[in-house]
C-alpha positions in Angstrom: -21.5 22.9 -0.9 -18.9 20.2 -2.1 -16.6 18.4 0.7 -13.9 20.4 -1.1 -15.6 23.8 -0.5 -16.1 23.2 2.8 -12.7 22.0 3.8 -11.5 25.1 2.6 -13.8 27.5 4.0 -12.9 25.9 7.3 -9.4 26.2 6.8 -9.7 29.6 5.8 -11.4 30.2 9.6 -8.5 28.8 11.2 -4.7 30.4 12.3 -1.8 30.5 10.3 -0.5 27.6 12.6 -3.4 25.5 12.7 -3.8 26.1 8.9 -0.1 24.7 8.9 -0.7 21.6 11.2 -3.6 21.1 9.1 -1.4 20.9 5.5 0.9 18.6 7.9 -1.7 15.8 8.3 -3.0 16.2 5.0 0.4 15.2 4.0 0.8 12.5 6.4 -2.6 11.1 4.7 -1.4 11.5 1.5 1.5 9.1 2.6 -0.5 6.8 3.8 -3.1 6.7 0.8 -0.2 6.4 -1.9 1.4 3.5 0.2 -1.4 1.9 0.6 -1.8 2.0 -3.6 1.5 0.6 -3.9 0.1 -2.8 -2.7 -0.8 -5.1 -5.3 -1.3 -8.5 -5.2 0.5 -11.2 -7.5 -2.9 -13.2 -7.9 -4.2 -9.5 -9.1 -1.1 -9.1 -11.4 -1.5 -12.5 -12.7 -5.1 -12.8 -13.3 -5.0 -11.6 -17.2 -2.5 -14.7 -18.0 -4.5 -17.1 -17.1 -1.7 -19.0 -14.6 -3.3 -20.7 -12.0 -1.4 -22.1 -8.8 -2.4 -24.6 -6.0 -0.8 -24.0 -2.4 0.8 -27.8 -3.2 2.4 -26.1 -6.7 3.8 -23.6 -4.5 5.4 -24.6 -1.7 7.0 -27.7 -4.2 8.3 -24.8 -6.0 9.6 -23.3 -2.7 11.4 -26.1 -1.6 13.3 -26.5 -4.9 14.4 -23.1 -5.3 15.6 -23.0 -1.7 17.1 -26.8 -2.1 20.3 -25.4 -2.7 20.6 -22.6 -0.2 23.2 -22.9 2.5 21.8 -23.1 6.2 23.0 -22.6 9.4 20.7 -23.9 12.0 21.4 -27.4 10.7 
């Protein structure tokens, strides 16, 4: 018997209600799963393109674009 077969021979056993709770959490799962897919990282993005960056390259980069950008707590 296949996960799916029995998942549904054991929601066939239960209530109406409990059936319904049960199609609640599967839900609240399926959230969670599809956000979770929605992270990708910019290394991953970047890894066909061959664009390598040091921590140094990055933060330099950083500070210039921010160089500009008004602040307050000065």
């Amino acid at each position: 018997m296949s996960i799916e077969e029995a998942i549904l021979e054991a929601v066939r056993a239960l209530p109406a209600e409990k059936q319904q709770e049960l199609l609640d959490h599967a839900a609240r799962l399926r959230a969670e799963t599809n956000r979770g897919a929605a992270r990708i990282s910019l290394e991953g993005l970047w890894a066909d393109l061959g664009i390598s960056l040091s921590a140094k390259e990055i933060d330099e980069n950083q500070r210039e674009a921010w160089r500009g950008f008004p602040r307050e707590d000065i």
